[in-house]
N, C-alpha and C positions, 0 to 999 in steps of 0.2 A: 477545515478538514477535521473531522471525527472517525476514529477507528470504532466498528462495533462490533463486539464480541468475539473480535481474534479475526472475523472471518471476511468485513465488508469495510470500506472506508465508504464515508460519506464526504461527498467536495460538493460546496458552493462554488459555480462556475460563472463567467462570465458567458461563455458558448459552450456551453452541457454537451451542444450536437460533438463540437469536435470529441469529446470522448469516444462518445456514443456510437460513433460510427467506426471508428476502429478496436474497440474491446467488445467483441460480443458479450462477456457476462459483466452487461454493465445494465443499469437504468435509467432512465430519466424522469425524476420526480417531479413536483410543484416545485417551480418559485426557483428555479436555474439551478437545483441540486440534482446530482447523480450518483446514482449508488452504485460502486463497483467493487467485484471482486478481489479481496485482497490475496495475491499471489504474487510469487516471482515473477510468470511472465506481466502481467498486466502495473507491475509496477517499474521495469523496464520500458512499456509503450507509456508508460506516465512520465517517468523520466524525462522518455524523445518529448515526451509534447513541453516539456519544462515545468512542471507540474510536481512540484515536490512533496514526497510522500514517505515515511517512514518503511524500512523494509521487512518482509514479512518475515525473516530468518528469526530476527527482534524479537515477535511475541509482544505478550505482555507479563515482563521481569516486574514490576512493579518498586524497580528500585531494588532486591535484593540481588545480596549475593550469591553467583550463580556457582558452586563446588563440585560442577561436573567437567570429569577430566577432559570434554571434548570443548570446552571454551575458547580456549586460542585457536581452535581448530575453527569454532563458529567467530571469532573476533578477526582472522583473517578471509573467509569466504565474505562477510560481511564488506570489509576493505575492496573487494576483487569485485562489490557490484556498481 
């Protein structure tokens, strides 16, 4: 699994189709990769398929410290998915 650019993860699958058929903004590349949209809901139907995936609330913090007063407000929606 590779996230690119905030906005797509990229998963080596064993069965690409099973994504692919229930996320419409997904792909299916060469070589049993698919490219999908990285969103709340589509990380959700990732979830259901058992398919672990970083969630998109996350971003890329890059390891800092994040000093916006809505943190624990995003460290519990985070918890709640």
């Amino acid at each position: 699994m590779q996230v690119i650019d905030n906005k797509a993860i990229l998963l080596n699958l064993r069965n690409p189709d099973k994504v692919t058929s229930v996320i419409p903004k997904s792909k299916k590349l060469s070589g049993n990769k698919v490219l999908v949209n990285w969103g709340v809901d589509e990380s959700h139907v990732l979830k259901n398929l058992n398919i672990k995936v970083p969630s998109p609330i996350e971003g890329n913090t890059d390891g800092q410290v994040n000093t916006n007063p809505l943190t624990i407000k995003k460290q519990h929606l985070l918890f709640l998915l």
